[in-house]
C-alpha positions in Angstrom: 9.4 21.4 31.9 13.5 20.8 31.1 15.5 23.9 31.1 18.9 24.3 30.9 20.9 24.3 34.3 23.3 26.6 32.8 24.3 28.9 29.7 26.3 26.8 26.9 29.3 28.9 25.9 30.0 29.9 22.6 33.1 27.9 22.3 30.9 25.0 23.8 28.3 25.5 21.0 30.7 26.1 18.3 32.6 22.9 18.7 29.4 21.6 18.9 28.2 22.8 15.0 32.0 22.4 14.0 32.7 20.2 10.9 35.7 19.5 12.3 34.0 15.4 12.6 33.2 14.8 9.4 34.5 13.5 6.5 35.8 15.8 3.6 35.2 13.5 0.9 33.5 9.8 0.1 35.3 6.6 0.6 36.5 6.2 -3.4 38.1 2.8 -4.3 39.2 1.9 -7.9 37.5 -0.2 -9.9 39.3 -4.2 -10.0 37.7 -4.1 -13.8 37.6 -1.1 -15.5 40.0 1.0 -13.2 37.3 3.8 -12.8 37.2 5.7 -9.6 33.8 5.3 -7.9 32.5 4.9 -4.4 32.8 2.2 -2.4 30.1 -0.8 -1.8 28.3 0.2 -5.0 27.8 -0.6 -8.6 30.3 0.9 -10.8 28.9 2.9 -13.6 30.8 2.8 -16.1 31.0 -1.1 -16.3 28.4 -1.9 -14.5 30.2 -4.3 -11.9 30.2 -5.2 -8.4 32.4 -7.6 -6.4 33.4 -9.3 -9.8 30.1 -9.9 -11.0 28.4 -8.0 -14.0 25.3 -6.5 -12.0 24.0 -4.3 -14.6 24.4 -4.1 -18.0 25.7 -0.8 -19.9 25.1 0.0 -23.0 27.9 1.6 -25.3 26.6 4.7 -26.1 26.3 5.8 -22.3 30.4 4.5 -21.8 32.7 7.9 -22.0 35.5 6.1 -24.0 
């Protein structure tokens, strides 16, 4: 059975949980059509493109103008 050759120290297994490594907030681009904030690599919501293609359509009532 594994065990442990020594004790981890608490500033080992801090560093260790820390969030220090990851990122605070989501990759956001703007929007090349509508100019809408949304995050990157997917289909924007409000207009309903992606990479300057119409991918899905939105209807008018759902668009917060």
């Amino acid at each position: 059975m594994a065990v442990p050759k020594r004790k981890v120290s608490k500033a080992r297994r801090d560093k260790r949980r820390s969030n220090v490594w990851k990122l605070e907030l989501p990759g956001m681009t703007k929007c090349p059509k509508c100019g809408e904030y949304n995050l990157a690599h997917r289909v924007c919501k409000s207009c309903g493109t992606y990479d300057g293609k119409e991918v899905v359509s939105v209807s008018e009532k759902s668009k917060k103008d």
